[in-house]
N, CA, C and O of each residue as an XYZ file, in Angstrom:
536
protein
N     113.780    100.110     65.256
C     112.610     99.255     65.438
C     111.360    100.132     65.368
O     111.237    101.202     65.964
N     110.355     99.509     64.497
C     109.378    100.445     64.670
C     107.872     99.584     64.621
O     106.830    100.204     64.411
N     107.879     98.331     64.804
C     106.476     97.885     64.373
C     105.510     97.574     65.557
O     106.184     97.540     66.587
N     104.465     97.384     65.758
C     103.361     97.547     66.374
C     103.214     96.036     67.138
O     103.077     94.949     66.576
N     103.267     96.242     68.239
C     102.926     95.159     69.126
C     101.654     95.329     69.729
O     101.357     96.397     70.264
N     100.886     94.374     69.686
C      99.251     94.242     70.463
C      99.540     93.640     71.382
O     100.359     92.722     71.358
N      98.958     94.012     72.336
C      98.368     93.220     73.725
C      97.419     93.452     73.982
O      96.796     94.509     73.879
N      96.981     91.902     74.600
C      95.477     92.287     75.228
C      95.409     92.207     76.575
O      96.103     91.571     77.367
N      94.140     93.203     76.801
C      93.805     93.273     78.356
C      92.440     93.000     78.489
O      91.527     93.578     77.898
N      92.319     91.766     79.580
C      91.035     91.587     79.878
C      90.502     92.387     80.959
O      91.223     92.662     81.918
N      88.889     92.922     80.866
C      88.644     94.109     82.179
C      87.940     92.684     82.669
O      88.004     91.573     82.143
N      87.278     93.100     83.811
C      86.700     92.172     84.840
C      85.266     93.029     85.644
O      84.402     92.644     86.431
N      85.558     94.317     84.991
C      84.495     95.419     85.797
C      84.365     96.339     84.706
O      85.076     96.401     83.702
N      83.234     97.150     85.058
C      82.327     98.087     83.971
C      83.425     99.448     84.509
O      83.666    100.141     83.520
N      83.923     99.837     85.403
C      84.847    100.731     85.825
C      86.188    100.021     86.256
O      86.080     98.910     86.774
N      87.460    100.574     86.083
C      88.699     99.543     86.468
C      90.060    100.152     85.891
O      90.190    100.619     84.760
N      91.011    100.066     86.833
C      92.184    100.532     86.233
C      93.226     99.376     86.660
O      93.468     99.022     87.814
N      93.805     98.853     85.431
C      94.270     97.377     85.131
C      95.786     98.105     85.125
O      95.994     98.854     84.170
N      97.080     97.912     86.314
C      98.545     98.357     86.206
C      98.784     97.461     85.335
O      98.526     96.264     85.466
N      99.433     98.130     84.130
C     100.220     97.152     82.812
C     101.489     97.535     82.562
O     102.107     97.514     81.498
N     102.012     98.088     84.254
C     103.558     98.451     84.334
C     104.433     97.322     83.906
O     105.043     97.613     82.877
N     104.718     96.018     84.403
C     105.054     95.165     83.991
C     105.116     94.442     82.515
O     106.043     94.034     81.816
N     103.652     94.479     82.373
C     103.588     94.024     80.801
C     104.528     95.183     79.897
O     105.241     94.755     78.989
N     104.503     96.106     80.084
C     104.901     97.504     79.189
C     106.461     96.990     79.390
O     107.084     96.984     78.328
N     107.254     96.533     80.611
C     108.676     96.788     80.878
C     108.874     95.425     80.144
O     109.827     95.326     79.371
N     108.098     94.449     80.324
C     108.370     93.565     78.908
C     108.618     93.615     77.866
O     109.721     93.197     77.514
N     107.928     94.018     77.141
C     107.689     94.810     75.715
C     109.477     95.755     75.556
O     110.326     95.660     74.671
N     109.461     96.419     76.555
C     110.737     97.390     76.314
C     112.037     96.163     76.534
O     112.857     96.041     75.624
N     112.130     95.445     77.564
C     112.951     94.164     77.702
C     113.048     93.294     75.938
O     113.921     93.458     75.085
N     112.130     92.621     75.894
C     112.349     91.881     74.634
C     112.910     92.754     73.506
O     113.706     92.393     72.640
N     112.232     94.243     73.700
C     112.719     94.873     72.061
C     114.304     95.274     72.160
O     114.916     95.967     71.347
N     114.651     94.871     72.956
C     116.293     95.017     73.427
C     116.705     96.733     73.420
O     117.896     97.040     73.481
N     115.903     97.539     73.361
C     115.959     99.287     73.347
C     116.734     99.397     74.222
O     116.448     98.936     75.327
N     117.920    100.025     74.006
C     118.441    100.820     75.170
C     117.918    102.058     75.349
O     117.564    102.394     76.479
N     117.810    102.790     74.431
C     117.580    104.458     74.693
C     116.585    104.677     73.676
O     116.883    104.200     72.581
N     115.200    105.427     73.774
C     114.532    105.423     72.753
C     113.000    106.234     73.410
O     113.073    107.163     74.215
N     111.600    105.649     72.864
C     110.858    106.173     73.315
C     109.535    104.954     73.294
O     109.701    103.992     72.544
N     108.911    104.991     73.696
C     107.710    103.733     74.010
C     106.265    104.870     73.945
O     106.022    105.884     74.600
N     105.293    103.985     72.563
C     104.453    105.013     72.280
C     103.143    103.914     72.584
O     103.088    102.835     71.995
N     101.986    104.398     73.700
C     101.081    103.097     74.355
C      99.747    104.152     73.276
O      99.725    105.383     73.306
N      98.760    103.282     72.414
C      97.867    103.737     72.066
C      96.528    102.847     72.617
O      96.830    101.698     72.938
N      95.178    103.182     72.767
C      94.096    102.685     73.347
C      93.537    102.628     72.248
O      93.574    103.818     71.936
N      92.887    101.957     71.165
C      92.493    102.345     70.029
C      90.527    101.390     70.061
O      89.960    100.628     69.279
N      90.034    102.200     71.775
C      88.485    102.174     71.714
C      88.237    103.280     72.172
O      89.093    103.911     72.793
N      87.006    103.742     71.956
C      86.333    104.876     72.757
C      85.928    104.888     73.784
O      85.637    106.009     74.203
N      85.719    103.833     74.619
C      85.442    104.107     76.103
C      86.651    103.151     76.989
O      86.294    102.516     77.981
N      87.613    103.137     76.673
C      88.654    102.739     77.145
C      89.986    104.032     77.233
O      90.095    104.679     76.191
N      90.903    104.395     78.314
C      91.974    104.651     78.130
C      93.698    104.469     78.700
O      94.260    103.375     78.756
N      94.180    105.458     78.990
C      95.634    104.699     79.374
C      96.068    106.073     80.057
O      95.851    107.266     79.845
N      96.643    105.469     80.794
C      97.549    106.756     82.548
C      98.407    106.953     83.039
O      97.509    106.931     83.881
N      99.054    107.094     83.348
C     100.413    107.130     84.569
C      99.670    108.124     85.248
O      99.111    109.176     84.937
N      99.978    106.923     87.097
C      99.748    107.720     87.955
C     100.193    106.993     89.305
O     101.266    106.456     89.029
N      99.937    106.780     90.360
C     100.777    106.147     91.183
C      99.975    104.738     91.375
O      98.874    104.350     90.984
N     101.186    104.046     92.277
C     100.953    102.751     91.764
C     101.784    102.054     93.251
O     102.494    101.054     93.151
N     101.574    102.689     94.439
C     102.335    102.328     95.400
C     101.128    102.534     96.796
O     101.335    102.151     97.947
N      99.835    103.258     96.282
C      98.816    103.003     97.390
C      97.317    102.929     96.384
O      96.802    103.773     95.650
N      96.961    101.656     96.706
C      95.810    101.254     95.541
C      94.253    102.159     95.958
O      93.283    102.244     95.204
N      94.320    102.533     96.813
C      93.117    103.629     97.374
C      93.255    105.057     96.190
O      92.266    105.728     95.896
N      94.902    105.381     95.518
C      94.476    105.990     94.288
C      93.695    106.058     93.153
O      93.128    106.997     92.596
N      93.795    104.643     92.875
C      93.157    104.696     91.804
C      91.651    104.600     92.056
O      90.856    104.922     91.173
N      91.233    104.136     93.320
C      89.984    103.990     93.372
C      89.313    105.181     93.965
O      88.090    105.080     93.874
N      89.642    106.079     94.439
C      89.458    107.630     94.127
C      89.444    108.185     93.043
O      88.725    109.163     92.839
N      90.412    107.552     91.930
C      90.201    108.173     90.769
C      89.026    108.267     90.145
O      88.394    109.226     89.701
N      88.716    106.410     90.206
C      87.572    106.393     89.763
C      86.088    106.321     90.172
O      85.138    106.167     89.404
N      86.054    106.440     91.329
C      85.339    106.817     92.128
C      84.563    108.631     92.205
O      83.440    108.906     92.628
N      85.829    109.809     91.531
C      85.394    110.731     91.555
C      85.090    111.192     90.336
O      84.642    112.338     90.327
N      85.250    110.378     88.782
C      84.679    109.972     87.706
C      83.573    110.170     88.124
O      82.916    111.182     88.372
N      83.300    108.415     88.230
C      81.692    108.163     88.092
C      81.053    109.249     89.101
O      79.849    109.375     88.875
N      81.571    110.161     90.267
C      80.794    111.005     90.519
C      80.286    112.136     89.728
O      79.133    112.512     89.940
N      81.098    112.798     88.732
C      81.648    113.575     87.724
C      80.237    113.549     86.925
O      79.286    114.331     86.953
N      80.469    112.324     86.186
C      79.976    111.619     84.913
C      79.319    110.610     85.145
O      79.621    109.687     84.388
N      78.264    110.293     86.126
C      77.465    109.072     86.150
C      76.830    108.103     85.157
O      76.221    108.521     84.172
N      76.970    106.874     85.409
C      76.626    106.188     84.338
C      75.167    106.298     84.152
O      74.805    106.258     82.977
N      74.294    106.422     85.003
C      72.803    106.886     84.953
C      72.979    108.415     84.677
O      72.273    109.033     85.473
N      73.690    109.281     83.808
C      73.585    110.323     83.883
C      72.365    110.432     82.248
O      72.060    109.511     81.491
N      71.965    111.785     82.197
C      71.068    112.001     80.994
C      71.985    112.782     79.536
O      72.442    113.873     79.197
N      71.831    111.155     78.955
C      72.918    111.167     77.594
C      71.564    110.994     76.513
O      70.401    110.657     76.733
N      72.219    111.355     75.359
C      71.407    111.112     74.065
C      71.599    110.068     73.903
O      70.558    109.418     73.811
N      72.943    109.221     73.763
C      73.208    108.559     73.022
C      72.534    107.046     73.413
O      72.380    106.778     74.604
N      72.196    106.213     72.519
C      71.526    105.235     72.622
C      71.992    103.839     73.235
O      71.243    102.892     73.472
N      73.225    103.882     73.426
C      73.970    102.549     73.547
C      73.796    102.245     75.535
O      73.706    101.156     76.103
N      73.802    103.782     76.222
C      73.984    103.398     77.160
C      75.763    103.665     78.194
O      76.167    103.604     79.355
N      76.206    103.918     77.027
C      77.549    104.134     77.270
C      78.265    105.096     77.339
O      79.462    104.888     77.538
N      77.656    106.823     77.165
C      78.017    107.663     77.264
C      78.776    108.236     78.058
O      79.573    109.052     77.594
N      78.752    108.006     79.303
C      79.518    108.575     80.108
C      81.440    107.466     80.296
O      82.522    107.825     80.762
N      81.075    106.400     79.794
C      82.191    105.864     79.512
C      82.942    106.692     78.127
O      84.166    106.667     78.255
N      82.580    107.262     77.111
C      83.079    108.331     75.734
C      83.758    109.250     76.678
O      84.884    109.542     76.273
N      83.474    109.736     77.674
C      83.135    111.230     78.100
C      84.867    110.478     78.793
O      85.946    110.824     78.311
N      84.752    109.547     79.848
C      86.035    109.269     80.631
C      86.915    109.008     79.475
O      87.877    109.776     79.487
N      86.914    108.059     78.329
C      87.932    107.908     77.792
C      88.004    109.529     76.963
O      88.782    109.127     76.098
N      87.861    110.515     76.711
C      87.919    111.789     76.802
C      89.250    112.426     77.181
O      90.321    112.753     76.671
N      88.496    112.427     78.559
C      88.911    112.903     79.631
C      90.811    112.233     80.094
O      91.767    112.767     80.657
N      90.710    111.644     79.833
C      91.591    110.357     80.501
C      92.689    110.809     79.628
O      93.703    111.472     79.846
N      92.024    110.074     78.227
C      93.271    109.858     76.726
C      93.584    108.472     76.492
O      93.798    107.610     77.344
N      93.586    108.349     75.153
C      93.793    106.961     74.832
C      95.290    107.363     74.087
O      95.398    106.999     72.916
N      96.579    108.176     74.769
C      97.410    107.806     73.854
C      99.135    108.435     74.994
O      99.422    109.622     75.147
N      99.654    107.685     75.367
C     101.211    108.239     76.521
C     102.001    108.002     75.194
O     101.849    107.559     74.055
N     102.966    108.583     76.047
C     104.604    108.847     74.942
C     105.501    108.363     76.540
O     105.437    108.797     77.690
N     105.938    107.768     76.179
C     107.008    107.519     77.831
C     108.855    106.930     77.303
O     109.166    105.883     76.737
N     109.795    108.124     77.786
C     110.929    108.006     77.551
C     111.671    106.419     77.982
O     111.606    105.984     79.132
N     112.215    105.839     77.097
C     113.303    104.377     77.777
C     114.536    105.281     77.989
O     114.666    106.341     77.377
N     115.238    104.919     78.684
C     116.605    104.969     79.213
C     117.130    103.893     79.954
O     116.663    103.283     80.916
N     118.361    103.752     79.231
C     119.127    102.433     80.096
C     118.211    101.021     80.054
O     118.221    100.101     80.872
N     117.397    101.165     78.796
C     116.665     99.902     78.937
C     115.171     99.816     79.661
O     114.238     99.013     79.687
N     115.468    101.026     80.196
C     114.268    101.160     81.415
C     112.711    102.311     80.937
O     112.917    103.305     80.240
N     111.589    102.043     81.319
C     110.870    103.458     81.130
C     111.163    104.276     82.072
O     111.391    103.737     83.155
N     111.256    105.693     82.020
C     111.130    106.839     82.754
C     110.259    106.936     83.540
O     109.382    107.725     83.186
N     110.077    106.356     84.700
C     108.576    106.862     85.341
C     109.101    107.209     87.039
O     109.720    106.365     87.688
N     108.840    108.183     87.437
C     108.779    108.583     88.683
C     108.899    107.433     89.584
O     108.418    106.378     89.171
N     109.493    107.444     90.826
C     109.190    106.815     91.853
C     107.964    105.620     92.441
O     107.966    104.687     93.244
N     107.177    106.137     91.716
C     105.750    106.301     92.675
C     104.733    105.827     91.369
O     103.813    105.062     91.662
N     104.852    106.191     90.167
C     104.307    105.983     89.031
C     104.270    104.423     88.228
O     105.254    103.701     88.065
N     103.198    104.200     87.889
C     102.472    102.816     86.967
C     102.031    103.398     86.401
O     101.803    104.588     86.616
N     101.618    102.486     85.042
C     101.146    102.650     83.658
C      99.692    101.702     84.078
O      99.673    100.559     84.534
N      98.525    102.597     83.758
C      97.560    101.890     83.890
C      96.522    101.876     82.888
O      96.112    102.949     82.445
N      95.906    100.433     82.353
C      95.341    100.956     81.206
C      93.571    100.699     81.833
O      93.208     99.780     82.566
N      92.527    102.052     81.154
C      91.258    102.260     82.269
C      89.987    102.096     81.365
O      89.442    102.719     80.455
N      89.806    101.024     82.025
C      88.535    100.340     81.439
C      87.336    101.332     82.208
O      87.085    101.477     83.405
N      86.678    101.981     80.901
C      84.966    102.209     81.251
C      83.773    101.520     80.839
O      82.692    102.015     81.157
N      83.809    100.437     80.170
C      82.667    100.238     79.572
C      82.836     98.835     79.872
O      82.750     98.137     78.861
N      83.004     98.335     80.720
C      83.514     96.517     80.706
C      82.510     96.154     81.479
O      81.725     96.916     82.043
N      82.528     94.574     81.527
C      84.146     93.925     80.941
C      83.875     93.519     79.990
O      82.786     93.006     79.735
N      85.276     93.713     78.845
C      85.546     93.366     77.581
C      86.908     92.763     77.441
O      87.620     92.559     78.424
N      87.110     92.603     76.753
C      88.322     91.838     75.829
C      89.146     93.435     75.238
O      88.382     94.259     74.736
N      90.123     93.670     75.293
C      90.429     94.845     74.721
C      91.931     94.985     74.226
O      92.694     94.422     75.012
N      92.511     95.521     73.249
C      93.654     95.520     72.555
C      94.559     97.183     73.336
O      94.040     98.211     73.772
N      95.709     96.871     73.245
C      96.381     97.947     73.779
C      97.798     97.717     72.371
O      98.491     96.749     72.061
N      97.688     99.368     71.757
C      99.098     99.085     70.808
C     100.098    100.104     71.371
O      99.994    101.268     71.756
N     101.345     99.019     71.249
C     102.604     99.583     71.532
C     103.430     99.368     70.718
O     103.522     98.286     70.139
N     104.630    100.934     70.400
C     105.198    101.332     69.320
C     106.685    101.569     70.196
O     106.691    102.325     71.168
N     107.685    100.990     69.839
C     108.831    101.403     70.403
C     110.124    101.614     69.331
O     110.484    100.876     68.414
N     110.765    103.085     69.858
C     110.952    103.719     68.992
C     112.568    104.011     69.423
O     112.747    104.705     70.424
N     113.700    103.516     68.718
C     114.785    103.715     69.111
C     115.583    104.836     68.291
O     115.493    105.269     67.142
N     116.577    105.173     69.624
C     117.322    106.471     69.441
C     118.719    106.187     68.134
O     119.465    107.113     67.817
């Protein structure tokens, strides 16, 4: 199997990390994969995609919380749009995981979600997934 599935994710906030653990174990469910590999691409520039934990929600909002301290959105950018420091996080971040299936399942730690991280919202936004059997 190799063809390209879209999903969309709606943001709701100009900063935001949306868990798309579920949606993703879908995607691996329907493609009937037993053993293989699941390839998540972000294909905007101020958007990206994570694994990180997903069992105390005060993570992620530290995450992004020490971003925008980082990289303020009032920070002094050239660029004209206004949106610079959202380029800089999806950067930083990555718009692109590789995550092992086994047994049907993704590989993820204990403790670990797939989160996809809106900087520039809210928008309407596409997430492509590639699943790739053994």
């Amino acid at each position: 199997m190799s063809e390209l599935i879209y999903l969309d994710v709606k943001t709701d906030r100009r900063n935001q990390f949306i868990d798309i653990t579920s949606e993703i174990l879908k995607v691996i469910s329907d493609s009937g994969i037993d053993d293989g590999m699941v390839e998540l691409f972000v294909p905007h520039t101020t958007a990206a995609i994570t694994i990180n934990e997903n069992a105390d929600p005060s993570v992620k909002s530290d995450i992004l919380s020490y971003l925008e301290k980082l990289i303020p959105h009032n920070g002094q950018f050239s660029h004209a749009e206004g949106n610079s420091d959202a380029h800089i996080k999806s950067s930083i971040v990555g718009t692109r995981l590789s995550i092992f299936v086994s047994g049907g399942e993704p590989v993820l730690g204990t403790w670990q979600g797939i989160y996809f991280c809106e900087f520039d919202g809210p928008r309407n936004r596409k997430l492509i997934v590639k699943i790739k059997s053994d």
